[in-house]
C-alpha positions in Angstrom: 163.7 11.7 284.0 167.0 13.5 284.8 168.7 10.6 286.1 167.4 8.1 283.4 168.6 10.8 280.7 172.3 11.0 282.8 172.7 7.6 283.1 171.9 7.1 278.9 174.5 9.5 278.8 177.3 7.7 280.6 176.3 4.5 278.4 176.7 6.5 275.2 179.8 7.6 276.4 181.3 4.0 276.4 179.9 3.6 272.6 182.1 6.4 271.9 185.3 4.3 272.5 184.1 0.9 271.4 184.9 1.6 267.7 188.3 1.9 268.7 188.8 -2.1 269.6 187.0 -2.4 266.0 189.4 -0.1 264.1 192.7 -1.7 265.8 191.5 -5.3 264.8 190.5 -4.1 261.5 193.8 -2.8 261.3 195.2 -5.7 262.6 193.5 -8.1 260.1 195.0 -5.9 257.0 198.0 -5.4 257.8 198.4 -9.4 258.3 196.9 -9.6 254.9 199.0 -7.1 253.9 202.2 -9.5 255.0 200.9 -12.9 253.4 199.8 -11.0 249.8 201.9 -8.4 249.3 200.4 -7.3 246.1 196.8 -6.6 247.8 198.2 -3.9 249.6 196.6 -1.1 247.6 192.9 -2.9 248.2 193.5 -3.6 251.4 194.6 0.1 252.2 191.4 1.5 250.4 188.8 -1.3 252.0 190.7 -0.8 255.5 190.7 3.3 255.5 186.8 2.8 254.3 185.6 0.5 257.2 187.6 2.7 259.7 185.7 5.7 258.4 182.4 4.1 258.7 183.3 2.5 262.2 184.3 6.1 263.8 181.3 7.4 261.9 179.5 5.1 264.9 181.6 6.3 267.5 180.3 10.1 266.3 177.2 9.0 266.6 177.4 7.6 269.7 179.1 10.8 270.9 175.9 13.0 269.7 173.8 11.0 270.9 175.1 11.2 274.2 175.5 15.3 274.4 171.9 15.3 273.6 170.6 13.3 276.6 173.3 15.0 278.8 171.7 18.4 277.3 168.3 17.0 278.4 169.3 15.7 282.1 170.6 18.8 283.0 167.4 20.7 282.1 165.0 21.5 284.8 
């Protein structure tokens, strides 16, 4: 049970840095709309900064997720 619960935590460990690639392309992806409409800046700003919230709000969770199994593999 320790070891299943350790290794869970090592996997939610990678989830915690996978929303990064998604916030980069994200960002990517506006700022080129950004550059071929310049007048959609302010909506792309607001719909950019929103999606960036909600993917790190994944990467928290994944984070949690994993303190909690690595909380439970290192109990007895």
């Amino acid at each position: 049970m320790r070891a299943a619960a350790l290794i869970g935590a090592g996997l939610g460990a990678i989830g915690v840095g996978v929303p990064g690639i998604g916030i980069g392309i994200a960002a990517s992806r506006a700022l080129e709309g950004m550059a071929r409409q310049p007048e959609m800046q302010g909506k792309l700003l607001i719909n950019g900064i929103i999606f960036a919230a909600l993917m790190e709000a994944l990467g928290l969770f994944a984070f949690l997720v994993s303190l909690q199994l690595f909380g439970l593999g290192k109990t007895p």
